[in-house]
C-alpha positions in Angstrom: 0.0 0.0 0.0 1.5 3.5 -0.9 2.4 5.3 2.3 -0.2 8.7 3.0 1.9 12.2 2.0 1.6 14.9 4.1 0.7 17.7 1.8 0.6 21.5 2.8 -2.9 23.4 2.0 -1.2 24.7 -0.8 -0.1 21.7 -2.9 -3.3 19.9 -2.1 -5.2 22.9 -4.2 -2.6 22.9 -6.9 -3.0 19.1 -7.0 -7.3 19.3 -7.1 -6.6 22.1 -9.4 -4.6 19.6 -11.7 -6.8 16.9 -11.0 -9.5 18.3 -12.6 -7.5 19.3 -15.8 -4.9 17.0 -16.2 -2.7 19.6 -17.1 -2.7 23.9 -16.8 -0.8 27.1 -17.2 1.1 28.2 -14.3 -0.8 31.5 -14.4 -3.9 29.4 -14.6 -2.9 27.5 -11.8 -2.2 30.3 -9.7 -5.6 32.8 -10.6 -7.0 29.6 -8.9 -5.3 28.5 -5.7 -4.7 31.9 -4.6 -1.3 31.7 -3.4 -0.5 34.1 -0.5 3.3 34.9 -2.6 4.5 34.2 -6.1 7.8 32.5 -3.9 5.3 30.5 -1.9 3.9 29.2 -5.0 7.1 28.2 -6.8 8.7 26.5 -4.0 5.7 24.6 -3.2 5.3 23.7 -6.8 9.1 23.1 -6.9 8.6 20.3 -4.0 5.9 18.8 -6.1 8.3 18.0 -8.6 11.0 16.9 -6.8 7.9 14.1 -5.6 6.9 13.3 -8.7 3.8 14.2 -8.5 3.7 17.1 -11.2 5.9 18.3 -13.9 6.3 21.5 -14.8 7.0 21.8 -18.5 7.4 25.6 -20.0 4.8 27.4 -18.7 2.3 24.6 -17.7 1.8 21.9 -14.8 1.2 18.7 -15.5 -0.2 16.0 -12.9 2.2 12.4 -13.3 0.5 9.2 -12.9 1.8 9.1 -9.5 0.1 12.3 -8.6 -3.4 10.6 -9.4 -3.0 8.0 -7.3 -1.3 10.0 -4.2 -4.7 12.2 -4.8 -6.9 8.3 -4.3 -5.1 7.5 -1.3 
């Protein structure tokens, strides 16, 4: 069974946000999570990746495989 991630508020909505789209703008992503800081954002998005549960690729974010099924369990 794949162990539970502790998630902050923040990448849970970028993650819902994703979930729902499969893939979206950074801008996008941000007009809809409501990040407090544009730093916030990016590091938090930046710890995604370095989970594997998103890629960013040019200007958009992508939810991985792995990112669907940390959002089922």
């Amino acid at each position: 069974m794949p162990r539970r991630l502790k998630l902050s508020t923040l990448q849970r909505d970028i993650m819902m946000t994703l979930e729902e789209a499969g893939a979206e703008t950074v801008g996008t992503v941000m007009a809809t999570v409501k990040p407090s800081s544009q730093s916030e954002f990016s590091a938090q998005v930046e710890a995604l990746v370095k989970l594997g549960l998103i890629l960013s690729e040019e200007h958009n974010l992508v939810l991985t495989e792995q990112g669907k099924t940390a959002l089922r369990t």
